[in-house]
VOBAMAR-108195 format. One line per field, with one value per residue (C-alpha): x, y, z. Coordinates in steps of 0.02 Angstrom, whole numbers. Example, Ala and Ser with C-alpha at 12.3 -4.5 7.8 and 13.67 -1.06 7.14 Angstrom:
2
c1 = 615 | 684
c2 = -225 | -53
c3 = 390 | 357
This chain:
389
c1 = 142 | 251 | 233 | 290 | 413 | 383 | 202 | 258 | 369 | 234 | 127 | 234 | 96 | 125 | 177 | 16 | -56 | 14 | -56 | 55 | -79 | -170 | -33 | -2 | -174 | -165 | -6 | -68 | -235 | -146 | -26 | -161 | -224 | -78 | -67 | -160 | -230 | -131 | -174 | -76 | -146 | 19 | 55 | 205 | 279 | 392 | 368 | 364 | 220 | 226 | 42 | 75 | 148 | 270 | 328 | 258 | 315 | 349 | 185 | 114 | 12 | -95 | -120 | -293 | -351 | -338 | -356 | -265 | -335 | -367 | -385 | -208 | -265 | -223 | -67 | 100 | 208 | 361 | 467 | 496 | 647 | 607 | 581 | 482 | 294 | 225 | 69 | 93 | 182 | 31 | 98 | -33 | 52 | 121 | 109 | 132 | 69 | 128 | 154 | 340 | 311 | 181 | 316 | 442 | 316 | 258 | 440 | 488 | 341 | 212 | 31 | -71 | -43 | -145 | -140 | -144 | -184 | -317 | -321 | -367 | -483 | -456 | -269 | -273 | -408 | -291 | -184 | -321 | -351 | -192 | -163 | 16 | 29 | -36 | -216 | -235 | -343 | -371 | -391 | -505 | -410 | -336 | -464 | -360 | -385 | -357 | -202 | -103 | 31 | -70 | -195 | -48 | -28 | -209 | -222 | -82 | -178 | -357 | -426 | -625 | -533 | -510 | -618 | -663 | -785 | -844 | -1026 | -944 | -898 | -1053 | -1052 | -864 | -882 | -1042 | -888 | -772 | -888 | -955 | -785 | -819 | -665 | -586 | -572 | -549 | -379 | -406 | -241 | -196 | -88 | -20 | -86 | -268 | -408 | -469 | -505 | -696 | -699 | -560 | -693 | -847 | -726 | -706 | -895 | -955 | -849 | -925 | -1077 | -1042 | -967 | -763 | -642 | -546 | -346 | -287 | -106 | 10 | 181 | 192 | 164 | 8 | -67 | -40 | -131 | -281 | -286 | -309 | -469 | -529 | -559 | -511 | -483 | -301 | -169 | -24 | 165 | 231 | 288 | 441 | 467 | 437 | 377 | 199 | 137 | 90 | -53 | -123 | -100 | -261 | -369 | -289 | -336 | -509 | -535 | -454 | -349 | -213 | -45 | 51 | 209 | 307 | 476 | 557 | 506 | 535 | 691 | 739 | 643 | 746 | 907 | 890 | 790 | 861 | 711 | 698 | 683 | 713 | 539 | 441 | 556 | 522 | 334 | 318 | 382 | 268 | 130 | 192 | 228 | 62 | -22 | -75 | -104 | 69 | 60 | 204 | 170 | 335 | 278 | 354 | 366 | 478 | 420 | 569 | 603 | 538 | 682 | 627 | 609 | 562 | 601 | 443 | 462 | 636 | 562 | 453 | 591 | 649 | 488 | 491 | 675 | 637 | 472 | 591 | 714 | 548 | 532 | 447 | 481 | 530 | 365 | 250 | 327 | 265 | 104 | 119 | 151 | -6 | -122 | -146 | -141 | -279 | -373 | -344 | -449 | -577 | -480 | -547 | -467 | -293 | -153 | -139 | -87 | -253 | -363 | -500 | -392 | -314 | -154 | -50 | 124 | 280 | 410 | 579 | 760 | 767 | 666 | 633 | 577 | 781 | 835 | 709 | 818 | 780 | 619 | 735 | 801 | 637 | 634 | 438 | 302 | 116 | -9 | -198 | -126 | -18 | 172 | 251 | 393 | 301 | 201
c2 = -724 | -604 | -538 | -373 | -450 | -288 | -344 | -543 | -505 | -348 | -469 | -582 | -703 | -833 | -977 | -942 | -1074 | -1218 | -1346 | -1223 | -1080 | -1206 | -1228 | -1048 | -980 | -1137 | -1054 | -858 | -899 | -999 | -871 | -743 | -848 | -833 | -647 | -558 | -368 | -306 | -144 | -29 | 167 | 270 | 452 | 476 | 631 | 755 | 693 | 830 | 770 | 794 | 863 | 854 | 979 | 1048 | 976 | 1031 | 1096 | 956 | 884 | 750 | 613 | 482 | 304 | 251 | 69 | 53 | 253 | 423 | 470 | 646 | 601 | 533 | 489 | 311 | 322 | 250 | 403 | 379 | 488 | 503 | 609 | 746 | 619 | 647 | 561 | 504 | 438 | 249 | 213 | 170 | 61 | 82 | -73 | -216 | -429 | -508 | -691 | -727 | -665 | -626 | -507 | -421 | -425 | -328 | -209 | -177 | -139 | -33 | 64 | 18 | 15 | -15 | -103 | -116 | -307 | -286 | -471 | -574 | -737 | -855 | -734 | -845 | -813 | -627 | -631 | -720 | -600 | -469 | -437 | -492 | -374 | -280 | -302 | -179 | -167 | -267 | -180 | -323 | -306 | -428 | -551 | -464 | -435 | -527 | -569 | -726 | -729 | -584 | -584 | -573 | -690 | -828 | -798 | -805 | -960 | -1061 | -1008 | -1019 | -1019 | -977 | -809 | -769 | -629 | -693 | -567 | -374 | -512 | -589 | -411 | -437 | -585 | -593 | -436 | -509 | -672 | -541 | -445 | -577 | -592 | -411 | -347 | -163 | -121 | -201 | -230 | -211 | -245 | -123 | -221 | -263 | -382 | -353 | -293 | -169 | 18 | -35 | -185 | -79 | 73 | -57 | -129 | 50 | 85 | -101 | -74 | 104 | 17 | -95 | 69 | 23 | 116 | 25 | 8 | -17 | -104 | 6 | -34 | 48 | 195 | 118 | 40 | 200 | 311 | 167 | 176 | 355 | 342 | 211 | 338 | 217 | 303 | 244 | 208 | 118 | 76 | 203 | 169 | 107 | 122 | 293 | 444 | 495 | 638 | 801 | 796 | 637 | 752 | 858 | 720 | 643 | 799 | 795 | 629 | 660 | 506 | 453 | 394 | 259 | 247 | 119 | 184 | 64 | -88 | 9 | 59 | -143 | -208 | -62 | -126 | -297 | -301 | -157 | -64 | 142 | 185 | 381 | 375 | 293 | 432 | 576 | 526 | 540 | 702 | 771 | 727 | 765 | 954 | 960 | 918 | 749 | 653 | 512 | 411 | 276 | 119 | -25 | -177 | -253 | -457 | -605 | -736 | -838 | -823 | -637 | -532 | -378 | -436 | -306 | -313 | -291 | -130 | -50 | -33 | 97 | 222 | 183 | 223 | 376 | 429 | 398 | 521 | 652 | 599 | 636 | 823 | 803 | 881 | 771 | 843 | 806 | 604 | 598 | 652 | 513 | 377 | 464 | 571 | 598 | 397 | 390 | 530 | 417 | 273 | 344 | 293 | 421 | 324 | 352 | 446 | 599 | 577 | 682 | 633 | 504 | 423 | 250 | 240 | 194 | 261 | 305 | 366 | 410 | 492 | 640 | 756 | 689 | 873 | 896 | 736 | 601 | 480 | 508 | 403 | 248 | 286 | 195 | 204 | 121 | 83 | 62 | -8 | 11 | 38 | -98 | -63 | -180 | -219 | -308 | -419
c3 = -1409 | -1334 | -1150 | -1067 | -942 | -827 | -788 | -797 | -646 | -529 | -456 | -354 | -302 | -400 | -264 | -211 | -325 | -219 | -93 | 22 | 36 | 161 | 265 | 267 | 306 | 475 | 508 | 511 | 592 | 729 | 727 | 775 | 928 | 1024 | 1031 | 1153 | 1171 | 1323 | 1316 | 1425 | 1458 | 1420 | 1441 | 1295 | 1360 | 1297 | 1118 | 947 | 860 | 661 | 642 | 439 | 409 | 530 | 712 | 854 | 1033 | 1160 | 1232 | 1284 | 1184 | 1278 | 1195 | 1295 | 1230 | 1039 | 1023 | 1062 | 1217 | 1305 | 1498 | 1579 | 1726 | 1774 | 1652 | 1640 | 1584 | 1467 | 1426 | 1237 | 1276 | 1135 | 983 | 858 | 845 | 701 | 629 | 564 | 403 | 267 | 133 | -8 | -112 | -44 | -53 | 122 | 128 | 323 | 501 | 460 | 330 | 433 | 574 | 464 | 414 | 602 | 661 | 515 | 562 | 429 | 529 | 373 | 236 | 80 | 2 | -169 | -258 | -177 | -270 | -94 | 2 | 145 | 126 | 132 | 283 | 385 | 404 | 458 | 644 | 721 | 861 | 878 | 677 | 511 | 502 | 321 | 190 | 40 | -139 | -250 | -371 | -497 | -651 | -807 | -973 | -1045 | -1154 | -1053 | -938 | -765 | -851 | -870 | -681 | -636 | -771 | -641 | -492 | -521 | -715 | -643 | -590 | -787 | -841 | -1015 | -1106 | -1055 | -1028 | -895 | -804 | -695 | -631 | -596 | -482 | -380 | -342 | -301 | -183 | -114 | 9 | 39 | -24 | 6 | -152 | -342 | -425 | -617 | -734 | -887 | -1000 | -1177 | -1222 | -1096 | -1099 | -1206 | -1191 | -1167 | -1045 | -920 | -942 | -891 | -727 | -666 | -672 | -601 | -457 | -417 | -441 | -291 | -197 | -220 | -251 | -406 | -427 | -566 | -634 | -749 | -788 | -967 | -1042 | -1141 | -1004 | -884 | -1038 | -1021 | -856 | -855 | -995 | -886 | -740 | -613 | -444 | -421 | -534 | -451 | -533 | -654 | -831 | -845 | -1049 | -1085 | -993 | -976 | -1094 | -1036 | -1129 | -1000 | -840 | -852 | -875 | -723 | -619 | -695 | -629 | -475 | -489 | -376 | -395 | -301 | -410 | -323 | -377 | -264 | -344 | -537 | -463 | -435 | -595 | -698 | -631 | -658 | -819 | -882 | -884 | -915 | -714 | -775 | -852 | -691 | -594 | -719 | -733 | -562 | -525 | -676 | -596 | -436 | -499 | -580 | -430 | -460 | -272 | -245 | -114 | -25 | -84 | -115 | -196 | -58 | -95 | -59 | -186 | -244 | -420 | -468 | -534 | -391 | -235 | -119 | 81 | 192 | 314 | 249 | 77 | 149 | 201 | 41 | -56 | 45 | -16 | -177 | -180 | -122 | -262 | -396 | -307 | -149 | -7 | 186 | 233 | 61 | 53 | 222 | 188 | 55 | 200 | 305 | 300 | 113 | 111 | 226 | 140 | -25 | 35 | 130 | 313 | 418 | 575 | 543 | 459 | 593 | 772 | 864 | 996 | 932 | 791 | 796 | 922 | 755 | 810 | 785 | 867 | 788 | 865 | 748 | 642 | 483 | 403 | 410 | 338 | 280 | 357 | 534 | 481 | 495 | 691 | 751 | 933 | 971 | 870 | 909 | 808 | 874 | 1035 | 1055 | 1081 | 938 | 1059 | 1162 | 1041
């Protein structure tokens, strides 16, 4: 049988089958032990904050505890020397397994990060709740059929995880939500499931009240993923552009977009792959006013043809959204608010009193070149400055 070797190389989990994940999941929950909450009132004067959607007169911002604070009394004021204050990075696709990765992230100014491929719940929990590193939002294992190219992967990691029959749709959800999951990653592929079993994922997990994500590398399995209604389609194809025709349905389903065009643009170059259709399929829906968000695939399993850096792939991700016809300010969005909006995060994504202290704080303004995102100067992540983890 032959495999799409664009969704044989998207997943990037694969090591996770080995005696190893124990040794990991000792290593990230010892890991978390050893850092502490120091939290530190701060008055962060003189700062432009980016409200989302244009930058603001100097002011100050006050980090109080894990939250942005009104009241500086009792501060320690630091001058932020005119830079420009942002909310924290939100990567809305990404594959860290350990306390490095989540380190990268942290400094590069990612302050969420949404795990994408749960096969070990213990694995992904362990890298919740460390303090001074991304808050950790966790798919399910990846729903796969037996026979496809995410079901060879989930075959080598755990075969109970196989989703063998539209029957079994029930009970393999009430495993999956049993670890309380953020959400469910479903996988559109060729070969996969059918039109009918993706269609029956999509409504199970709105059933269970989760939002459902669903894998699309191809132009086939983005059109299925669109029938299927789930709420977000992440990767973009990377064969042949998406149809027109597929963009009102999209709207009528109010389905969003993380395209990843960072890790298409590395799968394109080193499989050869059509990158000019993820790109171009992007900024159609982009144009028609389908919701993109920053996500980068980011992974460093040995062996996958695309391996994506942790932390720097974001200001990537957001270079290439601007490269697919968004504006500095709209990629930003992507990376923020709009990401926060996306998943139902009312905590985060805008820098206002009441919100999580996730925080950024860069030289220059990033509305006049996107790459100002990349002069970090500090970085806060529920309050803690990541400098001093």
């Amino acid at each position: 049988m032959r495999f799409n070797s664009i969704d044989l190389v998207l997943l990037g989990i694969v090591s996770l089958a080995t005696p190893i994940v124990g040794c990991v999941i000792a290593a990230n929950n010892r890991a978390r032990t050893k850092r502490t909450t120091n939290y530190e009132k701060i008055a962060l004067d003189n700062v432009r904050v980016f409200d989302g959607s244009c930058i603001q007169p100097p002011s100050t911002v006050i980090i109080d505890g894990p939250l942005i604070g009104s009241d500086p009394a009792g501060a320690i004021h630091i001058d932020g020397k005119g830079g420009i204050l942002l909310p924290g990075f939100i990567d809305a696709h990404c594959h860290p397994t350990n306390t490095t990765h989540m380190e990268d992230l942290a400094k590069w100014g990612v302050t969420s990060a949404f795990l994408m491929a749960c096969f070990s719940p213990e694995s992904c929990t362990s890298l919740q709740n460390h303090p001074g590193l991304p808050s950790v939002l966790r798919a399910s294992a990846p729903a796969s059929a037996p026979g496809s190219a995410h079901g060879m992967i989930t075959t080598i990691v755990d075969a109970s995880l196989l989703l063998n029959s539209t029957a079994e749709i029930p009970t393999w959800m009430d495993r999956q939500s049993s670890s309380d999951p953020n959400y469910f990653k479903l996988i559109a592929e060729t070969p996969g499931f059918d039109q009918a079993t993706l269609d029956a994922l999509v409504i199970q997990a709105q059933s269970r009240g989760k939002q459902s994500v669903m894998h699309a590398a191809t132009q086939e399995a983005f059109i299925q993923a669109i029938h299927s209604r789930a709420n977000h389609i992440h990767h973009a194809p990377l064969d042949s552009i998406l149809p027109t025709s597929m963009i009102e349905p999209m709207l009528q389903n109010a389905q969003v977009v993380t395209p990843t065009l960072t890790m298409m643009r590395a799968t394109s170059l080193n499989l050869n792959r059509n990158f000019s259709a993820a790109l171009l399929t992007t900024s159609l829906l982009h144009a028609a006013g389908v919701p993109i968000l920053a996500g980068t695939d980011g992974n460093m399993q040995p062996g996958v043809p695309a391996q994506v850096p942790f932390g720097t792939s974001m200001h990537d991700e957001l270079e290439n959204l601007v490269e697919a016809g968004m504006s500095n300010v709209e990629a930003l969005r992507a990376a923020t608010v709009n990401a926060a909006t996306a998943f139902g995060l009312r905590d985060r994504g805008v820098v206002k009193t009441g919100m999580r202290a996730d925080l950024v704080l860069v030289g220059g303004n990033p509305l006049e070149d996107l790459k100002h995102t990349r002069d970090i100067k500090a970085v806060w992540i529920g309050g803690v400055n990541v400098d001093t983890i």
